[in-house]
Backbone bond lengths (Angstrom), bond angles and torsions (degrees), N, CA, C in turn:
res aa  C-N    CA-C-N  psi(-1)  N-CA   C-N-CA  omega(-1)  CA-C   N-CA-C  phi
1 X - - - 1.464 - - 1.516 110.29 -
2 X 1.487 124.56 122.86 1.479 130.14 157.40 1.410 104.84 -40.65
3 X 1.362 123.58 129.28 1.387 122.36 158.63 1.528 112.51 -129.52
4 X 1.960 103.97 27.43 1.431 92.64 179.30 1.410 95.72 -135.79
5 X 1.318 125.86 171.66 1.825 127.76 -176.46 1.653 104.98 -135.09
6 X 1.137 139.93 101.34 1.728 113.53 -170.36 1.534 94.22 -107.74
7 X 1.954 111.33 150.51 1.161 109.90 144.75 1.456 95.14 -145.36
8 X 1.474 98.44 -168.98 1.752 104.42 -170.87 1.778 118.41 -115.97
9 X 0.945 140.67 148.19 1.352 140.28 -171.96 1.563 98.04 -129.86
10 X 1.284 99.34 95.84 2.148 91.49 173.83 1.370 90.54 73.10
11 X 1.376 115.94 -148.62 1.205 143.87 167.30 1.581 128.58 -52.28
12 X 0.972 96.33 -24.86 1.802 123.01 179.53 1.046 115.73 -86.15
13 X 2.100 117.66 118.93 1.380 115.33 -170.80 1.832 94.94 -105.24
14 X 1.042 100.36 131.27 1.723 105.09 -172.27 1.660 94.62 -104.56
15 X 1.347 125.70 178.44 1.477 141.13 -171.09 1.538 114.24 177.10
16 X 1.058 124.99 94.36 1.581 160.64 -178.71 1.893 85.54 -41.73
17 X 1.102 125.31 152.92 1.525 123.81 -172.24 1.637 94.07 -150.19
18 X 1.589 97.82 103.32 2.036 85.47 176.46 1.406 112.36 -96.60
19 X 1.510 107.91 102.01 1.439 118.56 156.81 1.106 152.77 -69.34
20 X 1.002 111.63 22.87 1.754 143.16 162.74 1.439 110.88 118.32
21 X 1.244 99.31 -166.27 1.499 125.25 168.02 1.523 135.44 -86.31
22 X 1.299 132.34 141.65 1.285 115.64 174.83 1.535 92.70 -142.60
23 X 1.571 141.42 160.93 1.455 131.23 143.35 1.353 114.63 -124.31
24 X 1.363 108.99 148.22 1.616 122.85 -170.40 1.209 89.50 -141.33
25 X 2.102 97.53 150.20 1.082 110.31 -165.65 1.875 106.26 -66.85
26 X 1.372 104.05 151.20 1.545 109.44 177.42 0.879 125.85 -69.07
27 X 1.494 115.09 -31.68 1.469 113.76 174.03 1.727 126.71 -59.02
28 X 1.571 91.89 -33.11 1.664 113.84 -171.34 1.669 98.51 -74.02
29 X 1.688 118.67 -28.01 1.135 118.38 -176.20 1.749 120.86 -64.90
30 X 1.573 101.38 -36.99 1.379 122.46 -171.66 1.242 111.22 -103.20
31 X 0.978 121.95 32.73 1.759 110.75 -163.53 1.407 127.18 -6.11
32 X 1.010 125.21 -84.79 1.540 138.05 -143.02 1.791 87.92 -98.50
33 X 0.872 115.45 -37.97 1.939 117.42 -168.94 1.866 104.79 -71.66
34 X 1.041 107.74 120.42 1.469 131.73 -173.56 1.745 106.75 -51.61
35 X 1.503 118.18 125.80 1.310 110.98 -177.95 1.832 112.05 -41.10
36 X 1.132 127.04 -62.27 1.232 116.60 178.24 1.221 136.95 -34.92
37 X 1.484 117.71 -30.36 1.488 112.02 157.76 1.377 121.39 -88.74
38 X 1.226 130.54 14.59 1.640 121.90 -146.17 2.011 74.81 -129.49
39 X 1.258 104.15 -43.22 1.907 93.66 -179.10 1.243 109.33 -69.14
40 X 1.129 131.94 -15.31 1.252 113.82 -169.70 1.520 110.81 -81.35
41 X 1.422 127.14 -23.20 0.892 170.88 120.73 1.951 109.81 8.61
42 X 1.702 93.45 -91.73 1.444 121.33 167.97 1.465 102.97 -133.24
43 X 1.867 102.93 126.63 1.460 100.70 175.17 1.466 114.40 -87.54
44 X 1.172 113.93 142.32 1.508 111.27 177.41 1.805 127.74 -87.86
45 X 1.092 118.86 149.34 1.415 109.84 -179.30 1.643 108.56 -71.05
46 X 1.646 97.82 -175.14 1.713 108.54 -179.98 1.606 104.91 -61.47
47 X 1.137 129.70 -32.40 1.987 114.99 162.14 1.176 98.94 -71.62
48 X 1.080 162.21 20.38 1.189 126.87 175.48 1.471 122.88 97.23
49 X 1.818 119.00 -25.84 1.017 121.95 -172.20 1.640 130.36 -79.23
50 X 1.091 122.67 172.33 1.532 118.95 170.77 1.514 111.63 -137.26
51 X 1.428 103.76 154.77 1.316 129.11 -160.78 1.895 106.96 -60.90
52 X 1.267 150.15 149.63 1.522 122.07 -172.56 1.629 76.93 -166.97
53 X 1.518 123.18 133.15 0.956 146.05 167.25 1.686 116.15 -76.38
54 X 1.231 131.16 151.71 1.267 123.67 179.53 1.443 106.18 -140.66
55 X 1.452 93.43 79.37 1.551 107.07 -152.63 1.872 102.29 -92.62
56 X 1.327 120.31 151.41 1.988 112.32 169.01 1.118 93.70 -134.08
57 X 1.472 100.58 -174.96 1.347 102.37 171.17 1.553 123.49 -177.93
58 X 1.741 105.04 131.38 1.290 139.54 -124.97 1.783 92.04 -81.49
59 X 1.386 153.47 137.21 1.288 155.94 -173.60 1.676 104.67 -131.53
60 X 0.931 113.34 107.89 1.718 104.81 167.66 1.358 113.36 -88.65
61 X 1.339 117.59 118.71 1.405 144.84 -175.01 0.914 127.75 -88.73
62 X 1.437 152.18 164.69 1.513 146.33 -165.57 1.905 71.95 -101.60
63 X 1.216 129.12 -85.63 1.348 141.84 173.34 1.867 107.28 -19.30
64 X 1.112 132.26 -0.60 1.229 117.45 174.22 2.183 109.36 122.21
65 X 1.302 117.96 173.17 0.926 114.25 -178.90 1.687 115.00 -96.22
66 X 1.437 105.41 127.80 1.751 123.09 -152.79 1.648 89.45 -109.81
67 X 1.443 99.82 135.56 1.366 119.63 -177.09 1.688 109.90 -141.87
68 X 1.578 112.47 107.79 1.228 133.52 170.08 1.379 118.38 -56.25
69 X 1.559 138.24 94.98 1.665 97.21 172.95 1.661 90.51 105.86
70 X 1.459 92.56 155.72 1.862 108.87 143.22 1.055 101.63 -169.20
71 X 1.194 138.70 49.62 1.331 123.23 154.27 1.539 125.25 88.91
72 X 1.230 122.42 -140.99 1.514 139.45 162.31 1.459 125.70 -101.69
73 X 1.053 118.73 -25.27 1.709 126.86 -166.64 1.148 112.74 75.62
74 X 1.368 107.18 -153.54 1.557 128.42 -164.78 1.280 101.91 -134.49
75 X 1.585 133.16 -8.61 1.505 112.26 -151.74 1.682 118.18 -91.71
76 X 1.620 102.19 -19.08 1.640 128.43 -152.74 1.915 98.98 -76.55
77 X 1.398 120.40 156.49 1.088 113.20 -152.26 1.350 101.51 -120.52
78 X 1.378 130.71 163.80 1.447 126.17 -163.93 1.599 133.55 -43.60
79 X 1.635 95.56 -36.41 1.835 98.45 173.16 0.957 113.14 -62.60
80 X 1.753 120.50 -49.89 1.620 125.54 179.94 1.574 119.21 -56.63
81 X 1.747 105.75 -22.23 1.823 95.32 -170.22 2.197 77.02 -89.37
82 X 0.884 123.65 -61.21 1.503 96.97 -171.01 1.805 138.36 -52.79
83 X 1.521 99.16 -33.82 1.116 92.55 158.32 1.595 148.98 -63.91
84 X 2.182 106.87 -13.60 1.141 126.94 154.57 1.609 124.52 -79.06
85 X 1.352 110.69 -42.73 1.492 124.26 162.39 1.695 91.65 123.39
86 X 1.009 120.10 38.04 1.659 121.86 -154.07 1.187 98.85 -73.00
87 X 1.593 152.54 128.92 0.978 167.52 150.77 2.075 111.11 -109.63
88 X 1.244 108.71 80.44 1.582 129.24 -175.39 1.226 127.65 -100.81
89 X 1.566 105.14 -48.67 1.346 122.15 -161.81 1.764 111.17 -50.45
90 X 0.962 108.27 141.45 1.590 104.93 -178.76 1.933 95.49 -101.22
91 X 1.598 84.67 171.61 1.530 94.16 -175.94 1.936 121.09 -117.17
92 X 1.604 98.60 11.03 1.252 112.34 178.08 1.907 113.61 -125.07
93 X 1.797 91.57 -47.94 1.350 106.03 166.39 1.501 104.35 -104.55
94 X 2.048 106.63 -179.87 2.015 108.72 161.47 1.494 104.96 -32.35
95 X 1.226 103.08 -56.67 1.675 101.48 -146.10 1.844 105.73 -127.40
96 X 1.455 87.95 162.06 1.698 96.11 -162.33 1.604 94.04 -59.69
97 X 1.499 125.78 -76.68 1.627 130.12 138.49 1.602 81.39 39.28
98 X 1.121 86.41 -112.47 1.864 103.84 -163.94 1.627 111.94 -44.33
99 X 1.043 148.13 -34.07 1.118 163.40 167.73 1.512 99.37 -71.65
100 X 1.371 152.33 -6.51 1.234 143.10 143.14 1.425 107.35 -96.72
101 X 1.159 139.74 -29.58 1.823 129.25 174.36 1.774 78.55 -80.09
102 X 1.157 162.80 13.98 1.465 133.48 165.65 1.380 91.37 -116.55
103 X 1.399 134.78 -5.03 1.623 105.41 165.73 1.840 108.49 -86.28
104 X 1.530 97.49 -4.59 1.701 97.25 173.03 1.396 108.29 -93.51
105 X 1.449 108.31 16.22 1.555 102.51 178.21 1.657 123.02 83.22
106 X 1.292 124.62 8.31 1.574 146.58 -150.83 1.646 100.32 -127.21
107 X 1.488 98.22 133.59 1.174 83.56 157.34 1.698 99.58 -145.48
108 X 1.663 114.51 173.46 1.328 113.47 -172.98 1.350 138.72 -27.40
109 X 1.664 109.48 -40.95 1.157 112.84 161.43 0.838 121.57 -57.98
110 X 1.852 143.76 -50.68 1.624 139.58 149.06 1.664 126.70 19.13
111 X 1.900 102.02 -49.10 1.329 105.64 -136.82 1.787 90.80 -88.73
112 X 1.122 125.02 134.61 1.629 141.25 178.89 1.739 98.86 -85.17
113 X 1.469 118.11 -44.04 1.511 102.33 -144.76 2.032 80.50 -142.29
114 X 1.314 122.08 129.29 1.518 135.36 148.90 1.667 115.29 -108.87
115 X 1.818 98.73 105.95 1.159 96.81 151.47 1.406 146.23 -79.74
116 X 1.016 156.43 160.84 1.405 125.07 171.39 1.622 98.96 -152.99
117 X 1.300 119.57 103.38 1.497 149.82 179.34 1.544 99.81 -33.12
118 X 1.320 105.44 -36.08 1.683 99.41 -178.78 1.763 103.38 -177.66
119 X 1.380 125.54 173.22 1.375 107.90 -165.93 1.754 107.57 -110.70
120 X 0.987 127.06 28.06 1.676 131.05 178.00 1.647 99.69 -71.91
121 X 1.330 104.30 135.04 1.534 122.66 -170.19 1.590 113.75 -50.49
122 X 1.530 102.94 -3.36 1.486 98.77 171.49 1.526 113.34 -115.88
123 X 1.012 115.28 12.69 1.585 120.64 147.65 1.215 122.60 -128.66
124 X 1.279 139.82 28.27 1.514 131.17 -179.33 2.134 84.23 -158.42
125 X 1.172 121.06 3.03 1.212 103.31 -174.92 1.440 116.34 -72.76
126 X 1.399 119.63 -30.01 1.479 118.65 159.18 1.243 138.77 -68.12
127 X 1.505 123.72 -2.00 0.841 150.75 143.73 1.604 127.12 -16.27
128 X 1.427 110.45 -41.32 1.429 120.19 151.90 1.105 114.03 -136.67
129 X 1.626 116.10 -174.81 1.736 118.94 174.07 1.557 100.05 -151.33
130 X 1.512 91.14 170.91 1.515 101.35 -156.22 1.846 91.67 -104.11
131 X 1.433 135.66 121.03 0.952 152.85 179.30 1.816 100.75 -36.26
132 X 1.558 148.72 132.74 1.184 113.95 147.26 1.370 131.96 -64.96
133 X 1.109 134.27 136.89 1.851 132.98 162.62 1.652 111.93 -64.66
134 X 1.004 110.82 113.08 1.667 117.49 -174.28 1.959 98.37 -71.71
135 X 1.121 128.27 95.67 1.551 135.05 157.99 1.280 96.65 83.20
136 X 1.477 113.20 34.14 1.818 111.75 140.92 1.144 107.74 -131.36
137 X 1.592 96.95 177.15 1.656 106.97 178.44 1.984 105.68 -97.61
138 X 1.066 99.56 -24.39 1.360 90.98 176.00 1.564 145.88 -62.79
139 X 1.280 122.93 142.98 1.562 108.64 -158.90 1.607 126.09 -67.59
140 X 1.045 84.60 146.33 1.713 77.65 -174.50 1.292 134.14 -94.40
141 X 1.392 144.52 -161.56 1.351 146.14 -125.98 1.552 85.81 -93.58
142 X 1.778 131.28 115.72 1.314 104.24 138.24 1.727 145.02 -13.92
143 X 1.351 131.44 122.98 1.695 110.20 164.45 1.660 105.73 -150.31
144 X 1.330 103.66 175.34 1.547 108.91 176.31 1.431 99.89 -77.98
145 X 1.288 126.60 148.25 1.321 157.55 146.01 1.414 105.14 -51.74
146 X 1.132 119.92 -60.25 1.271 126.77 -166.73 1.754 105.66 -122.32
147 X 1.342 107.03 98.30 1.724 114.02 -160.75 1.507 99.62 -87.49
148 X 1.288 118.16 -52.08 0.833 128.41 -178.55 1.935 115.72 -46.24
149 X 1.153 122.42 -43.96 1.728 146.11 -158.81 1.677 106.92 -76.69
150 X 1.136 105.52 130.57 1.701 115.53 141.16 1.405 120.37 -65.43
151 X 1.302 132.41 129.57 1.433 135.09 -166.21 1.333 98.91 -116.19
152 X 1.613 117.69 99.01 1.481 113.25 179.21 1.725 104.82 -101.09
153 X 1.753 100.74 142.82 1.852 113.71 174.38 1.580 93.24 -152.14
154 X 0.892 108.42 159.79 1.520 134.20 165.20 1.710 108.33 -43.19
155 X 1.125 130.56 143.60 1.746 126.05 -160.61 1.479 74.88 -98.34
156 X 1.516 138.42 -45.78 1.801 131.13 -176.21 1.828 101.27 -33.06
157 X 1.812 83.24 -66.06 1.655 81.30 -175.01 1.250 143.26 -27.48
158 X 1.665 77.60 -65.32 2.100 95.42 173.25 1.569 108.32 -31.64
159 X 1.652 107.54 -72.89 1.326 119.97 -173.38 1.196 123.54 -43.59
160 X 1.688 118.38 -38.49 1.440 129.04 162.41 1.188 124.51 -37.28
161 X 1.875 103.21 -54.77 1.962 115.24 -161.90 1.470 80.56 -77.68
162 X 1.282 150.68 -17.32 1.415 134.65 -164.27 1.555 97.66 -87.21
163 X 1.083 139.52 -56.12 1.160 149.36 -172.94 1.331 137.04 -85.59
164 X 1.475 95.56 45.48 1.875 114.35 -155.54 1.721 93.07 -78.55
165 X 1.445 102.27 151.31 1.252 127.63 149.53 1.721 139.52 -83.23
166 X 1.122 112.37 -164.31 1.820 106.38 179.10 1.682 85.29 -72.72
167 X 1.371 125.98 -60.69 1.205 111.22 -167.37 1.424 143.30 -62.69
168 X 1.377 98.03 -18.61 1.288 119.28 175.14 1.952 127.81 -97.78
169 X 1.244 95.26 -16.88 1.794 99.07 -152.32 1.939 96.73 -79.58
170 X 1.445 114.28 -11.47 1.259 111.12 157.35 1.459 141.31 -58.10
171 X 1.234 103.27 -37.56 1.765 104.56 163.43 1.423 105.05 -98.54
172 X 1.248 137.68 3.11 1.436 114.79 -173.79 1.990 104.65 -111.86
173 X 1.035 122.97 125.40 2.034 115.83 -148.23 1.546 81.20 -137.82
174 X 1.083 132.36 82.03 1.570 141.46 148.16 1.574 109.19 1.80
175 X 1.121 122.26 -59.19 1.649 127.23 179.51 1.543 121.48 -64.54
176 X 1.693 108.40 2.31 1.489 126.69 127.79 1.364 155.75 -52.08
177 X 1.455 91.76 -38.55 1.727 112.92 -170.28 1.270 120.54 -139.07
178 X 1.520 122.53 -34.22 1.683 117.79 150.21 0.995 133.20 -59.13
179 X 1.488 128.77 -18.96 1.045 114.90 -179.49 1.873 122.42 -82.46
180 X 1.513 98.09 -14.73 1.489 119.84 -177.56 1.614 102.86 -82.70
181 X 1.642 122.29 -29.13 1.250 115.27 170.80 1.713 125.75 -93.60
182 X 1.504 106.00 -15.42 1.902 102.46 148.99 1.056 105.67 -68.19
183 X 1.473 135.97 -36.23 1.805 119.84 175.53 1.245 113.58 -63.17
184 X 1.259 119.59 -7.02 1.686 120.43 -169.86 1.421 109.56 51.44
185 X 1.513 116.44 32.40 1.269 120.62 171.87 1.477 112.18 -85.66
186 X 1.239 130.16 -4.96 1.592 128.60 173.82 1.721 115.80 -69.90
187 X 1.496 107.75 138.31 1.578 101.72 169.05 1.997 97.19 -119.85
188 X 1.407 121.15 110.67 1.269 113.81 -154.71 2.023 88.14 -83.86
189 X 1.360 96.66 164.91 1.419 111.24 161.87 1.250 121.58 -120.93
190 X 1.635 104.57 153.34 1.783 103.96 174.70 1.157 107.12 -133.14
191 X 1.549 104.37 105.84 1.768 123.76 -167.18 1.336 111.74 35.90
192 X 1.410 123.63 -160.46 1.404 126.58 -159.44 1.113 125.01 -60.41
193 X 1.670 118.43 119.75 1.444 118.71 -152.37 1.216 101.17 -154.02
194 X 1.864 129.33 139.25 1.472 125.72 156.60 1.164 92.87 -77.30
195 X 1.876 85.82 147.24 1.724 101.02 173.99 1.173 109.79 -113.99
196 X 1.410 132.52 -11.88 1.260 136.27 163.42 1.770 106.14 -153.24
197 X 1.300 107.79 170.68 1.528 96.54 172.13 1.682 125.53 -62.12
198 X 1.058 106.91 118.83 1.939 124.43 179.07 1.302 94.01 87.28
199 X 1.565 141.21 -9.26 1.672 109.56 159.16 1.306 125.61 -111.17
200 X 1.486 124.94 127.08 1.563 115.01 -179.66 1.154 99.76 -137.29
201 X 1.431 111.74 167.07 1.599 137.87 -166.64 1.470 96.52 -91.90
202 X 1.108 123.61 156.88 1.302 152.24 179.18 1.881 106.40 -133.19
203 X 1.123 126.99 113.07 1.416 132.60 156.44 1.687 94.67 -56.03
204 X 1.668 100.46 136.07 1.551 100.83 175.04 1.500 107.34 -170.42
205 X 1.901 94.85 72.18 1.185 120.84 -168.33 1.503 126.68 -74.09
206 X 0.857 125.74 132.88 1.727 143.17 174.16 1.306 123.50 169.75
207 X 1.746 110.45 -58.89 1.264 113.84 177.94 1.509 119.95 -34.35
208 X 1.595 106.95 -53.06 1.521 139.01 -168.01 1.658 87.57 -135.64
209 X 1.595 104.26 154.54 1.693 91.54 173.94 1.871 96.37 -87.74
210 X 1.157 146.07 -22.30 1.222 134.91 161.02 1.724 135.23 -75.61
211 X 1.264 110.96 18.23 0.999 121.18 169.52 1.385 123.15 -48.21
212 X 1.657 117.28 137.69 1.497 110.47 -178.76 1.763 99.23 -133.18
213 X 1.393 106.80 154.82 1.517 110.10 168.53 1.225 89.04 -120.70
214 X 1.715 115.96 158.14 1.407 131.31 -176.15 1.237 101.18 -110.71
215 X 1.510 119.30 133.90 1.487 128.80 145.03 1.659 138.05 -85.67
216 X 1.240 95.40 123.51 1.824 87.09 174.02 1.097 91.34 -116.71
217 X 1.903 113.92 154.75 1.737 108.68 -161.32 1.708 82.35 -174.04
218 X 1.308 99.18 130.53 1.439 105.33 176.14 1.728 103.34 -172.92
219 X 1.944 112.59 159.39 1.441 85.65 -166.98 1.527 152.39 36.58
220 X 1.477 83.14 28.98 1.574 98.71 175.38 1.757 115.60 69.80
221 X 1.098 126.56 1.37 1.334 136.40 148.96 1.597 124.78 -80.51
222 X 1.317 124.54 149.36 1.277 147.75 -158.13 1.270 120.71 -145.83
223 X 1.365 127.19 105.73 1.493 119.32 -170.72 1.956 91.34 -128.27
224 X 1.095 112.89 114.31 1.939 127.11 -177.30 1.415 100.31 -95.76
225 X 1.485 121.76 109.87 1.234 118.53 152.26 1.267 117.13 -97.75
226 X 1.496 112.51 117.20 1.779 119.74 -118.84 2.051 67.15 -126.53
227 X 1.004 155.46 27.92 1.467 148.85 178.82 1.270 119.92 3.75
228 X 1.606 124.33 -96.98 1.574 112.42 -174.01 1.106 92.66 -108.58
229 X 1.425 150.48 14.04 1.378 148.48 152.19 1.726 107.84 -41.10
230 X 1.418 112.98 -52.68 1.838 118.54 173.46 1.776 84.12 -156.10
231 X 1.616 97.45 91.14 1.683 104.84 155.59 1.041 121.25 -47.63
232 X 1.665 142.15 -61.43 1.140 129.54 175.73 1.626 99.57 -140.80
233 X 1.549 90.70 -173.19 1.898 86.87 -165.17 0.995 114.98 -89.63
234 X 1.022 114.99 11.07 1.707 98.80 145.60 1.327 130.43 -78.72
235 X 1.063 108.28 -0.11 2.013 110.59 175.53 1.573 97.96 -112.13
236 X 1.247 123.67 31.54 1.409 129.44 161.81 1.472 96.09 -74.96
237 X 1.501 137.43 -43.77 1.237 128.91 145.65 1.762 134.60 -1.05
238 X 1.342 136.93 82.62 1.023 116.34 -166.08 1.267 123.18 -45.33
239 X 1.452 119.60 -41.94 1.498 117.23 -175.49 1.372 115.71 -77.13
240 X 1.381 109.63 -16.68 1.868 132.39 -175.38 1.997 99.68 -40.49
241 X 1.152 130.03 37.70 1.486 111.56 -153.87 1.750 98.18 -113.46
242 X 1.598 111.46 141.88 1.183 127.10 -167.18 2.044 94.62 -58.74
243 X 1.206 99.57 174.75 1.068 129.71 -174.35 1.647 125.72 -111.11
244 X 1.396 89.86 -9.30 1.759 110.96 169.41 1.272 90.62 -103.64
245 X 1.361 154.83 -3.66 1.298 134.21 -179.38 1.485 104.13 -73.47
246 X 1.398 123.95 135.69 1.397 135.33 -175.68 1.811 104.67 -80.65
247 X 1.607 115.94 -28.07 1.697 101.02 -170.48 1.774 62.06 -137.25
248 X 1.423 114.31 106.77 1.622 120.36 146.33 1.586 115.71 -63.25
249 X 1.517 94.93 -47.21 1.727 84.47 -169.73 1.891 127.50 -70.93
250 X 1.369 90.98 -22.32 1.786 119.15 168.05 1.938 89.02 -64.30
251 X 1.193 126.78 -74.97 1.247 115.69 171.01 1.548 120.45 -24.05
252 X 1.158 92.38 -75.78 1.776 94.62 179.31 1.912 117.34 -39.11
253 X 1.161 121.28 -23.49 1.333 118.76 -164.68 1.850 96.05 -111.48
254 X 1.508 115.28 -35.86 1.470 111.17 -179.41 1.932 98.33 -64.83
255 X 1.146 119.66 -41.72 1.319 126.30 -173.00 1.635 111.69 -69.62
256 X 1.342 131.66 -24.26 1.651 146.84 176.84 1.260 99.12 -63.78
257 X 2.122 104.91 -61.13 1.445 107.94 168.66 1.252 129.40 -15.71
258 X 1.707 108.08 -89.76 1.578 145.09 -171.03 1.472 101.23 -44.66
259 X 1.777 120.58 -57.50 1.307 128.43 -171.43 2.087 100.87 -53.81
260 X 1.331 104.05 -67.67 1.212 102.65 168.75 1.246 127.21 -41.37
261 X 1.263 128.49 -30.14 1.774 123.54 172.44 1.598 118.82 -72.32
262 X 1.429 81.81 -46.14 1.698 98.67 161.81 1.674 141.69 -65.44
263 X 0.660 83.01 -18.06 1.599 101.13 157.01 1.492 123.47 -92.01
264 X 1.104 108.95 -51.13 1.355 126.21 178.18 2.041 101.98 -57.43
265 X 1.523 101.44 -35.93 1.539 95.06 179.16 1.373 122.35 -123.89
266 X 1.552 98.40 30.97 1.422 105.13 -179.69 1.624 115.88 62.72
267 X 1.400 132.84 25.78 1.749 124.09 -157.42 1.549 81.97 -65.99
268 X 1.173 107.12 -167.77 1.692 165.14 -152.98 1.235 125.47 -148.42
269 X 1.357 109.89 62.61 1.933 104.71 -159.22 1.701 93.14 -82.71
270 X 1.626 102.73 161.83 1.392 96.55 -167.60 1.671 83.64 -133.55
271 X 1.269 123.91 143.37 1.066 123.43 -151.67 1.915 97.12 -124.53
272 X 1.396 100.08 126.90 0.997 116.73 -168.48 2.235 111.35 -63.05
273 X 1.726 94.91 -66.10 1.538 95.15 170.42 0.985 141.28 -146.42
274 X 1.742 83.06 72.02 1.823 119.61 171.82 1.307 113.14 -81.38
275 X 0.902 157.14 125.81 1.665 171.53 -103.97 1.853 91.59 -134.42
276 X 0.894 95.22 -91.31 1.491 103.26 165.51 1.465 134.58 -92.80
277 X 1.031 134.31 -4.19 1.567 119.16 172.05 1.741 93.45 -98.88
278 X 1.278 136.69 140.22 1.354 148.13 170.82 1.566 102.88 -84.38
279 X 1.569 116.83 -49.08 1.840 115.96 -160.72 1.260 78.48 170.49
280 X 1.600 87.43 154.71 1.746 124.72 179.67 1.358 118.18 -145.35
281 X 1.224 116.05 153.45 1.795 107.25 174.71 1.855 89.76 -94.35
282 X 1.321 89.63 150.64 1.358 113.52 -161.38 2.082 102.85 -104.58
283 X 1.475 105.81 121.50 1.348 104.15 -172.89 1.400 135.81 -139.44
284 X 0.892 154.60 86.07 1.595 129.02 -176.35 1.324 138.13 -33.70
285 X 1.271 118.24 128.03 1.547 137.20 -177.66 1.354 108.55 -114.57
286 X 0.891 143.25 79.18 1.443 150.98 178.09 1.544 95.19 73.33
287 X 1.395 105.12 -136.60 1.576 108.35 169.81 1.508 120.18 -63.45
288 X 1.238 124.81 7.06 1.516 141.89 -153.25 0.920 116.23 -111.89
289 X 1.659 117.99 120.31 1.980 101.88 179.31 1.327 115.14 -81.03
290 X 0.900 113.46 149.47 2.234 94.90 -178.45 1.645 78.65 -138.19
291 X 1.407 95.98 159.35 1.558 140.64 179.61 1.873 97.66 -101.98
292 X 1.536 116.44 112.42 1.219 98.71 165.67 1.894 90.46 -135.81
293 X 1.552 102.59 -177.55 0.968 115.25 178.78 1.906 119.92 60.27
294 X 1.472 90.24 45.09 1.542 106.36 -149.04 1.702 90.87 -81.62
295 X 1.598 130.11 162.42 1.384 126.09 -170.65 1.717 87.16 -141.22
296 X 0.926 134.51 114.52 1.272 146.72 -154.04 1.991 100.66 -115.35
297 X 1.150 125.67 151.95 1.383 129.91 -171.69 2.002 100.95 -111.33
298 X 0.813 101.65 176.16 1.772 143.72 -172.64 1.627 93.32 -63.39
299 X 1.313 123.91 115.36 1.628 110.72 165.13 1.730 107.46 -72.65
């Protein structure tokens, strides 16, 4: 199975990394939009759920090799991967993750720079791994995934996943993100910022109020891996907005934004957990945004 997609931005060869599967219920995905239009869309299984990619994506840098994202990890334990629908495991390395940076020839140590769009266990969960215990059952040693890497997020964020609520403290799992800041491996951000030359963060608040989408931009090209800002294209829809988003209506207006820039510059949004569409150039159709030039993945 392909688990990689490459194109180029400027000078910059990028490569889409499919890190498995997860499904969440559809309804929770679409909020407010009535199952009948939202299946036709994405069909859902016998719970109710739908298929959601947990896609990153890999940038080769003059500065080192840049990694969006990681996925889910390895650490979470059988009820939690079924009750998400988690399908991860790789078949060379732990995790699929790693088993797509090793068909690019990469492996963890490789990675110079971890971004991570925001810290919910399905983008920062690979982020570390759990040591094995040689002839126990007990868990083993926290570590970085990526030893080698600076792990850049928003400093809001951090403070956010630390300070979860009833509503929140479910996607946010500490054995994600502390352990990268006793390494003093964090480089924090404060709102819109280059993080190296041709990639910068974008604040792209609603989902989380610290949410960021990343830009790579060179030669006048733009490719936004825009994450739970518009998971997949079907929430290119303005009203299309998840149901885990904490400020929907802040969504609705950060997303009017982005769509409007994007259009206006032709981007390449690359869609975090679209099942099948990977990225599209982004366009106007009358009053209509349309997705063309779409590059679709492997069922």
């Amino acid at each position: 199975m392909t688990l990689t997609h490459s194109f180029t931005v400027g000078k910059f060869r990028c490569h889409t990394l499919e890190g498995g599967l997860q499904r969440l219920d559809g309804g929770a995905m679409f909020g407010v939009v009535p199952k009948p239009l939202w299946e036709r869309q994405i069909a859902p299984d016998e719970r109710n759920r739908i298929p959601l990619a947990m896609r990153c994506l890999l940038v080769e840098h003059d500065d080192g090799l840049v990694l969006i994202d990681t996925s889910v990890g390895t650490k979470e334990d059988q009820k939690f991967i079924d009750i998400y629908g988690i399908e991860a495991a790789g078949r060379e390395t732990p995790s699929q993750l790693e088993d797509a940076l090793l068909q690019l020839g990469h492996r963890p140590d490789d990675i110079k720079w971890v971004i991570n769009t925001h810290l919910h266990f399905d983008h920062a969960g690979g982020n570390t791994y759990r040591a094995p215990v040689a002839g126990g059952e007990e868990e083993g040693e926290l570590k970085l995934t990526f030893p080698n890497a600076t792990y850049v997020v928003q400093r809001g964020e951090l403070e956010f996943a630390r300070n979860t609520n009833e509503r929140t403290r479910a996607s946010y799992f500490p054995a994600n993100f502390e352990p990268i800041a006793t390494a003093g491996k964090f480089r924090l951000l404060n709102g819109d910022q280059q993080i190296l030359p041709g990639i910068s963060a974008r604040l792209t608040p609603g989902h989380v109020p610290w949410h960021q989408a990343v830009l790579v931009e060179d030669g006048g090209e733009t490719a936004a891996f825009v994450a739970d800002l518009i998971p997949t294209s079907a929430h290119m829809r303005l009203p299309w907005i998840m149901g885990y988003d904490l400020e929907p209506l802040r969504t609705l207006e950060t997303k009017r934004t982005i769509l409007r820039e994007a259009v206006q510059e032709e981007w390449r949004l690359v869609f975090e957990h679209d099942a099948v569409v990977a990225w599209g150039r982004v366009r106007a159709k009358g009053p209509q945004v349309v997705l063309e030039d779409e590059v679709r993945v492997e069922s």
